[in-house]
N, C-alpha and C positions, 0 to 999 in steps of 0.2 A: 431524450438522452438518458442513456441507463448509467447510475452510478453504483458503484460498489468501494464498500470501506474494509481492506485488510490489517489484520489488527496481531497484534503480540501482544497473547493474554494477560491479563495483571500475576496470575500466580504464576505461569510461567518465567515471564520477565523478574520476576522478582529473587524466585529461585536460583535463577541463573544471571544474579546482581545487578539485573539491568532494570530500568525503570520500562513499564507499558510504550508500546510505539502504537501510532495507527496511519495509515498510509490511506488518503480516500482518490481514487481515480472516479474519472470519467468517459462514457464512449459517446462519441461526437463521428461527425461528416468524414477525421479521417481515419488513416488506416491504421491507428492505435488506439488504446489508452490513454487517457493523458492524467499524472499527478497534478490534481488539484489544492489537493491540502497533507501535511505530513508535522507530526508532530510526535513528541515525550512527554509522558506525567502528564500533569495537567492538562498540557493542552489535548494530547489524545485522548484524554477522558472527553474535553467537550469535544472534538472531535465523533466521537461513539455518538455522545449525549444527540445531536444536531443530525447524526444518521438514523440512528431507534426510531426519533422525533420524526424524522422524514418518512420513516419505511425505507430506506435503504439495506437491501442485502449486504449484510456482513458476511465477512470468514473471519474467522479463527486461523492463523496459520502466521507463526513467528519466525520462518526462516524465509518464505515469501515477503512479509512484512520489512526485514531487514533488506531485502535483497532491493525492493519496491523502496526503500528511505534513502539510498544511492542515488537515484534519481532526484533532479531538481523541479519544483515547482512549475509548474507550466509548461514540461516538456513532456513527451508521449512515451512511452515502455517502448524502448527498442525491442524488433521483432526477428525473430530468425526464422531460416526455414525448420530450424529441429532443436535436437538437444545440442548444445556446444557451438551452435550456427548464430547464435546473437551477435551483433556487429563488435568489433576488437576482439574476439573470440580466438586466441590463437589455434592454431591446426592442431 
């Protein structure tokens, strides 16, 4: 299973008065993603610290990261066919 951790950089988040986020997905048997862990401050730092430690591919990308901490725990990144196509998506 390949996992990836998206993250809201410290000087980013900071600048723009938020605290660090980091969002860690995983790709499994089905046909998404799934948030496996998601966290602020602290805990996104261990967060990072536990992905570095693993060799998990990181990004960098804070408006991804906020989009991905919407999502709850143990549920898969809803998937559309395109831009605007994500499920509740109005027309």
């Amino acid at each position: 299973m390949a996992e990836e951790t998206t993250l809201s950089p410290p000087e980013t988040a900071e600048t723009q008065g938020r605290r660090p986020l980091a969002v860690a997905l995983r790709e499994g048997p089905a046909r998404a993603p799934r948030v496996v862990a998601k966290g602020r401050g602290k805990l996104a730092e261990q967060i990072l610290a536990i992905a570095f430690d693993r060799g998990v591919k990181v990004r960098s990308d804070a408006d991804l990261a906020e989009i991905l901490a919407a999502i709850e725990v143990d549920s898969e990144v809803p998937l559309g066919d395109g831009p605007g196509d994500a499920p509740g998506d109005a027309p």
